[in-house]
C-alpha positions in Angstrom: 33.0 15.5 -4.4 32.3 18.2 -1.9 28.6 18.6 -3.4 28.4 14.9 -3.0 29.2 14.9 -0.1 27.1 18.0 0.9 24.1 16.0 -1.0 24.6 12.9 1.1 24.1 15.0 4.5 21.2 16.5 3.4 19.9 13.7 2.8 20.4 11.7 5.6 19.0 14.8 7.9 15.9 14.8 5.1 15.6 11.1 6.6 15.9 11.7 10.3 13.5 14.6 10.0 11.0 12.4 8.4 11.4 9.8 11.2 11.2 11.9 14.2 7.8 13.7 12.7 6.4 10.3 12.3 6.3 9.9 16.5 3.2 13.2 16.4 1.7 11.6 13.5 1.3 8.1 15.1 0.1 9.9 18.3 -2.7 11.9 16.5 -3.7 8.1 14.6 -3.9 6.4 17.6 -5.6 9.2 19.3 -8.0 9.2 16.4 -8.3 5.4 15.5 -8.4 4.7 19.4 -11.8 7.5 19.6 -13.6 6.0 16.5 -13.5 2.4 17.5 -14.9 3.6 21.0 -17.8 5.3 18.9 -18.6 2.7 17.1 -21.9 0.8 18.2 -22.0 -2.3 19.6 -20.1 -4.2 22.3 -17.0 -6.9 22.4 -17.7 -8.5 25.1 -21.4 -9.6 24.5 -19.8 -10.2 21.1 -17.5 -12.4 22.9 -19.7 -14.0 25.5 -23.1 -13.6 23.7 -25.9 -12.1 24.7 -27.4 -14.9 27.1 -24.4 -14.9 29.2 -24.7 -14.4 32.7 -24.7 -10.9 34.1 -21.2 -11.4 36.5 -19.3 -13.1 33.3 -20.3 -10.3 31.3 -19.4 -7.9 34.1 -15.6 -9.8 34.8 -14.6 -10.0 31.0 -15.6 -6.3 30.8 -13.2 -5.5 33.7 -10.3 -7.8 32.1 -10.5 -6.1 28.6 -10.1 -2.5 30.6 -13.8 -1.5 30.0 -14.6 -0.2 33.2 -12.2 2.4 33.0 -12.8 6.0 31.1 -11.3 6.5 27.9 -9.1 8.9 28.9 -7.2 5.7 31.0 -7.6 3.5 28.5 -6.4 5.5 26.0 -2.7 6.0 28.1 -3.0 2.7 28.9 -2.8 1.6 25.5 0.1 4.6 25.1 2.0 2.9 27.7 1.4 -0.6 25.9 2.3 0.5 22.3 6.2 2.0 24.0 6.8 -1.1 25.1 6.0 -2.7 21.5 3.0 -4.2 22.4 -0.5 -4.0 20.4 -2.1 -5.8 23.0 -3.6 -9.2 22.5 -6.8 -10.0 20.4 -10.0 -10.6 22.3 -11.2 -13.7 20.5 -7.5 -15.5 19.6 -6.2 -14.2 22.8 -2.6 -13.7 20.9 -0.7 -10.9 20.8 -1.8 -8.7 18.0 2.0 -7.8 17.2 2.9 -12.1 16.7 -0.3 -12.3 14.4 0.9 -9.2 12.7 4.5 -11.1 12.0 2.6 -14.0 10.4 0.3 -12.3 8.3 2.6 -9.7 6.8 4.5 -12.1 4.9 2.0 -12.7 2.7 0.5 -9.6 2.3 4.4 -8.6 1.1 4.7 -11.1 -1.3 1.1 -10.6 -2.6 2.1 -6.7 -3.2 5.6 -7.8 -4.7 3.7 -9.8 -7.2 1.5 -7.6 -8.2 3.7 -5.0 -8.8 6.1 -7.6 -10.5 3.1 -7.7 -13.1 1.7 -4.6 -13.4 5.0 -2.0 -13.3 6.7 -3.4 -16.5 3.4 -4.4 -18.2 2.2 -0.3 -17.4 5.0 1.4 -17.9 5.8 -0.8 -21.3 1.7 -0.1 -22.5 2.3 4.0 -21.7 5.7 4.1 -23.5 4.4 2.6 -26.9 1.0 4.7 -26.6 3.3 7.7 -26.4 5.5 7.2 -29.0 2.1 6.1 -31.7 0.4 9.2 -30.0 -3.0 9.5 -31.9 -2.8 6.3 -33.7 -5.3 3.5 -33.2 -2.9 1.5 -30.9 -2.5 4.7 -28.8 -6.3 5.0 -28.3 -6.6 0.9 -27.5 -3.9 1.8 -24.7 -6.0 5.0 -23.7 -9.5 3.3 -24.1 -8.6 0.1 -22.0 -6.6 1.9 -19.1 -10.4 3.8 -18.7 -11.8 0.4 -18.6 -9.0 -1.2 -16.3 -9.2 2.0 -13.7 -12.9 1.9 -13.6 -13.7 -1.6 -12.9 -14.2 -2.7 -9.2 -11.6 -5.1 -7.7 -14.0 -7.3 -6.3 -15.9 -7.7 -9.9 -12.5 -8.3 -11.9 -11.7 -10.9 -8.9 -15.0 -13.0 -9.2 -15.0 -13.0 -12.9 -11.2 -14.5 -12.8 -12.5 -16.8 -9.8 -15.3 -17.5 -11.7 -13.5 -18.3 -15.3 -9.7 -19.4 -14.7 -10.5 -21.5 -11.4 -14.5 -22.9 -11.8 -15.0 -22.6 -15.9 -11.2 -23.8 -16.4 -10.1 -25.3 -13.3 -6.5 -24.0 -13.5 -5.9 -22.4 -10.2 -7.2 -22.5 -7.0 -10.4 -20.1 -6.2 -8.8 -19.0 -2.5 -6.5 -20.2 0.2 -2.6 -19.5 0.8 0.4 -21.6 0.3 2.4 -21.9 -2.9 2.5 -19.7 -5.8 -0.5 -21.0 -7.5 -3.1 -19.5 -4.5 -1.1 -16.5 -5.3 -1.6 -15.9 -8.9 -5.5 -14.9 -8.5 -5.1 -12.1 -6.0 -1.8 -10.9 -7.8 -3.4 -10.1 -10.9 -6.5 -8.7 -9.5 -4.5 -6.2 -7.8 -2.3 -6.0 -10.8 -5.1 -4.6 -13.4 -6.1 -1.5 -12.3 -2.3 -0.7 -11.2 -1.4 -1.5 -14.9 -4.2 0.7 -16.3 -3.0 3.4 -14.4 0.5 3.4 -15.0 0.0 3.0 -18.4 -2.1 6.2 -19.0 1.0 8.1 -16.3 3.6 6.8 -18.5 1.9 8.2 -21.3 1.6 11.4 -20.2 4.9 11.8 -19.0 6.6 10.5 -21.7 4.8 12.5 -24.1 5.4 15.7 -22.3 9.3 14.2 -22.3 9.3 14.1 -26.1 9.1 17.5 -26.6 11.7 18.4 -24.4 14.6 20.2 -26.2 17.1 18.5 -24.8 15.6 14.8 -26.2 15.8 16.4 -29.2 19.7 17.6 -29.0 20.7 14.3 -27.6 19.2 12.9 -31.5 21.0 15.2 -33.3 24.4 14.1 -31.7 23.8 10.5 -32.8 23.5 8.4 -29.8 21.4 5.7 -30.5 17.7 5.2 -29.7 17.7 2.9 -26.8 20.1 5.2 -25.2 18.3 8.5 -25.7 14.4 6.3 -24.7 16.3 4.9 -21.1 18.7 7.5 -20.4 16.8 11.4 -21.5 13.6 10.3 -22.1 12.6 7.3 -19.6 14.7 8.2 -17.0 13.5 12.2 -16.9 9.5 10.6 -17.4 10.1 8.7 -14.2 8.9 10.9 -11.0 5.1 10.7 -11.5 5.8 7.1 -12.6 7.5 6.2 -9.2 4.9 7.8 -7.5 2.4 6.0 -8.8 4.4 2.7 -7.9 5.1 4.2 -4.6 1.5 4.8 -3.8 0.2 1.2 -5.2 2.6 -0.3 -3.4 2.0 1.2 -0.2 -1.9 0.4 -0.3 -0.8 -3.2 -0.9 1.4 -3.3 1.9 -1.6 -1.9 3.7 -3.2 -4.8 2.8 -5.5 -5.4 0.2 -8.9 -5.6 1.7 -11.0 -6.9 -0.7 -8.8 -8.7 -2.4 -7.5 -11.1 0.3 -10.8 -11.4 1.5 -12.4 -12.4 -1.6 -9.3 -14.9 -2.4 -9.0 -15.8 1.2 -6.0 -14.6 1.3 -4.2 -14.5 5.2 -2.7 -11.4 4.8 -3.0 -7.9 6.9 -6.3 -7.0 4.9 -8.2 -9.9 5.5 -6.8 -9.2 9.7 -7.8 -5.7 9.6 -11.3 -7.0 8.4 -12.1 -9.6 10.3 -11.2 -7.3 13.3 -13.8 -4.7 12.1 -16.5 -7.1 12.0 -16.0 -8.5 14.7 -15.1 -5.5 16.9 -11.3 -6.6 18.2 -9.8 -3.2 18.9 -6.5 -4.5 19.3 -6.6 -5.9 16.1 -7.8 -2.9 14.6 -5.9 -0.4 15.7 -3.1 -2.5 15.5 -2.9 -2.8 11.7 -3.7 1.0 10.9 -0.3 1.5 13.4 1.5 -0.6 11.1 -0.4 0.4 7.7 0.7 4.1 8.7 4.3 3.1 9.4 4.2 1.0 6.2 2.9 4.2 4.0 5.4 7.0 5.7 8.5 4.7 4.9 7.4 3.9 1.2 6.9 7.6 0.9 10.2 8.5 2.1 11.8 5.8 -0.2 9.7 7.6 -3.1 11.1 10.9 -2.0 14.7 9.5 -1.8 14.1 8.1 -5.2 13.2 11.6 -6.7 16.0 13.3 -5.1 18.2 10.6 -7.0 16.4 10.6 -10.1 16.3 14.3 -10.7 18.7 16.4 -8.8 16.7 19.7 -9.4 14.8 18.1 -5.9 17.8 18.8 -3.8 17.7 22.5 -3.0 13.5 21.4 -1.5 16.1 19.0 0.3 18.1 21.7 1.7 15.1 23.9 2.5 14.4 21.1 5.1 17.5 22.7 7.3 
């Protein structure tokens, strides 16, 4: 109980460590993000206003979007905007970038849960059988079309499924958002490569699992083989596994660029590149805030997960004192 107990503090300060070091690394992405954009060529306003616009309109909407100041001000300026909670507002929508965020994430969420609803038992399912028919010609089908799965673009796998199930067929809808038929599409394109990696992780894991002595001990006393696949030799072949998931997941939560743009998809992807092309800052930096938020929490789920999973993590835990 006491080691519980000790385990559960650790923990819990593992956590709050993680948290407070997030506040330096979302200064040094703004501070980044926030210098890049201001690199970049081109102008917002005569993006905005065009480039026949008068001289004085070109000159006020500069002032009102803060570009007469030096970076240095604008930079603390948008500091003092993002303590408050505040992204600012778009230039072209003139909405706050943090209510368009709230609309758009929804989707991109349930886009990511479906994907990963396909491709984590249909991965992890693939690499299990490959490892147990190691060498035989099912294991090198598994191997052979997890090369093909990984090295396909997204955007080619997502025409060709535009082009087949929703032109050639006409069972689904080639883009929009709404019900769950717009969302099958974009789900499985994200889905493939995610499968055809997991598949070739599981394999690898389990099949260094197999050997293990203690798989081979928990045989020889009997249990039965569901119990010694899901609780010595599943269970201890999970880490990379979750990691994986952790890191697919995160990128979807991200938002899926190509994928919700090619599928027209209103998610945080599609946003974040609209925003580029059309030179919203607040837009942009915006979503990387929330992309790096997004990826620091799923990797601290994924690290909570391995200190559950395999308790051998613990004393890197403790280290963290």
């Amino acid at each position: 109980m006491r080691e519980g107990a000790e385990g559960g503090r650790l923990i819990k300060l593992y956590v709050l460590r993680r948290i407070v070091l997030l506040v330096p690394l979302l200064l040094g992405i703004t501070l980044l993000t926030f210098t890049l954009t201001k690199a970049l060529p081109g102008d917002p306003v005569l993006g905005m206003v065009g480039k026949r616009a008068r001289p004085e309109t070109i000159e006020r909407m500069r002032k009102q979007m803060g570009g007469d100041l030096d970076v240095a001000s604008q930079y603390m300026g948008y500091l003092r905007l993002l303590v408050r909670g505040d992204f600012g507002r778009s230039y072209y929508s003139n909405r706050e970038v943090a209510a368009e965020l709230a609309e758009k994430f929804p989707n991109t969420l349930a886009l990511a849960l479906a994907a990963m609803a396909v491709a984590t038992p249909l991965g992890v399912l693939l690499g299990f059988v490959a490892a147990y028919r190691e060498g035989s010609r099912l294991d090198r089908l598994v191997t052979t079309v997890s090369v093909v799965g990984i090295s396909v673009p997204v955007f080619w796998s997502g025409l060709l499924l535009m082009l087949l199930v929703s032109f050639k067929l006409k069972l689904l809808p080639p883009s929009g958002t709404g019900s769950l038929r717009f969302l099958v599409l974009p789900a499985v394109t994200l889905a493939l490569p995610a499968v055809a990696t997991l598949a070739r992780v599981t394999r690898a894991s389990v099949i260094d699992v197999l050997g293990m002595p203690y798989v081979q001990t928990a045989r020889a006393k009997g249990l039965t083989r569901r119990k010694v696949n899901l609780a010595h030799i599943l269970r201890n072949a999970l880490i990379p596994i979750v990691t994986v998931i952790g890191l697919d997941f995160g990128s979807y939560l991200n938002g899926a660029v190509l994928t919700e743009t090619i599928f027209g998809w209103d998610g945080i992807g599609r946003y974040a590149m609209e925003g580029i092309i059309m030179r919203d800052y607040p837009v942009v930096m915006g979503t990387i805030i929330l992309g790096t938020v997004v990826f620091v929490l799923i990797n601290l789920l994924v690290d909570i997960l391995y200190h559950w999973l395999d308790p051998r993590v613990r004393p890197y835990v403790g280290s963290m004192r």
